[in-house]
C-alpha positions as CSV (number, residue, x, y, z in Angstrom):
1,X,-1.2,16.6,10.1
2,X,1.6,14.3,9.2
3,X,5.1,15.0,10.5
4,X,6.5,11.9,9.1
5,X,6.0,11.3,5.6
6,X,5.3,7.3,5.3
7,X,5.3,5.6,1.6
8,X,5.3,2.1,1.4
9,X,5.6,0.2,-2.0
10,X,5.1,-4.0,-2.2
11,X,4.7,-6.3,-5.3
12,X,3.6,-9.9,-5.7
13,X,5.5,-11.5,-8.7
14,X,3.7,-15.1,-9.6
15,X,5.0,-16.1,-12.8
16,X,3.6,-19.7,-12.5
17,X,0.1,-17.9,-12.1
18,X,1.1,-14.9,-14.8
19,X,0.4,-12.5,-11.4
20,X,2.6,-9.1,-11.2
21,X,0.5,-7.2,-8.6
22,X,1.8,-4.0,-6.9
23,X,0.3,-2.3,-3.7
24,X,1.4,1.3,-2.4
25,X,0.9,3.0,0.5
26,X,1.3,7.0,1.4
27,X,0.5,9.0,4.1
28,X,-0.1,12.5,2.9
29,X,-1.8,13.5,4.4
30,X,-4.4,11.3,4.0
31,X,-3.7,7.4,3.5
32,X,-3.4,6.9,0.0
33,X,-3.8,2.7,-1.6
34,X,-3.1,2.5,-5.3
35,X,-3.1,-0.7,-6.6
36,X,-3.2,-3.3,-9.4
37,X,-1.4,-5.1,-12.4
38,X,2.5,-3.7,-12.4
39,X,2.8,-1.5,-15.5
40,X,-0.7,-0.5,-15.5
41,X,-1.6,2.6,-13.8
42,X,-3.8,0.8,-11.6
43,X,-7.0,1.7,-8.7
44,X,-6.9,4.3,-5.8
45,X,-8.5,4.8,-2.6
46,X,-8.1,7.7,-0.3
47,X,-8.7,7.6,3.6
48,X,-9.5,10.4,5.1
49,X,-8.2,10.4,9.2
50,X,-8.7,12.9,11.6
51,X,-5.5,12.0,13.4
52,X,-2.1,10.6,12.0
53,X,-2.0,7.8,14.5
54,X,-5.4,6.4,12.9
55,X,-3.9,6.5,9.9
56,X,-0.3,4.5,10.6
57,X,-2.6,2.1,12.3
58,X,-4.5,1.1,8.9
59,X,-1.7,1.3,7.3
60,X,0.2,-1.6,9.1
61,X,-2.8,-3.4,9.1
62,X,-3.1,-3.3,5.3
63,X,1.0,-4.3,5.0
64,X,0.4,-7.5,7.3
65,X,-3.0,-8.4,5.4
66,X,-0.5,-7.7,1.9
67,X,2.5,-9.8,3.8
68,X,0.8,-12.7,4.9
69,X,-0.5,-13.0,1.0
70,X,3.2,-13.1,0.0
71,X,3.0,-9.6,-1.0
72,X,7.3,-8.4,-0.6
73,X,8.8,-4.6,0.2
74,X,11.2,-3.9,-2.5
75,X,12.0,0.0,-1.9
């Protein structure tokens, strides 16, 4: 299914609120979320698609809903 592999990694850094969160995003081919306190090894979901397309659309929506919570793409 996926042509284009797609991996997204983003962190939230607070120190003011002791709050190091990470959230990642892959595409392989289902959408793969792992998540959680940096350093720890964190939760996972999986979502299954039955077309690519469905799956790059979740995934921007989950990077805008991350962004607009000052969530920042460091690689």
């Amino acid at each position: 299914m996926t042509v284009q592999p797609y991996r997204l990694y983003i962190e939230r850094i607070d120190p003011s609120k002791n709050m190091a969160r990470f959230y990642a995003l892959s595409i392989e081919p289902n959408l793969v979320r792992s998540w959680g306190r940096i350093g720890s090894r964190g939760q996972q979901k999986i979502h299954v698609f039955d077309s690519e397309a469905k799956a790059v659309d979740l995934l921007l929506t989950l990077l805008r809903r991350k962004r607009s919570r000052g969530y920042r793409v460091l690689r």
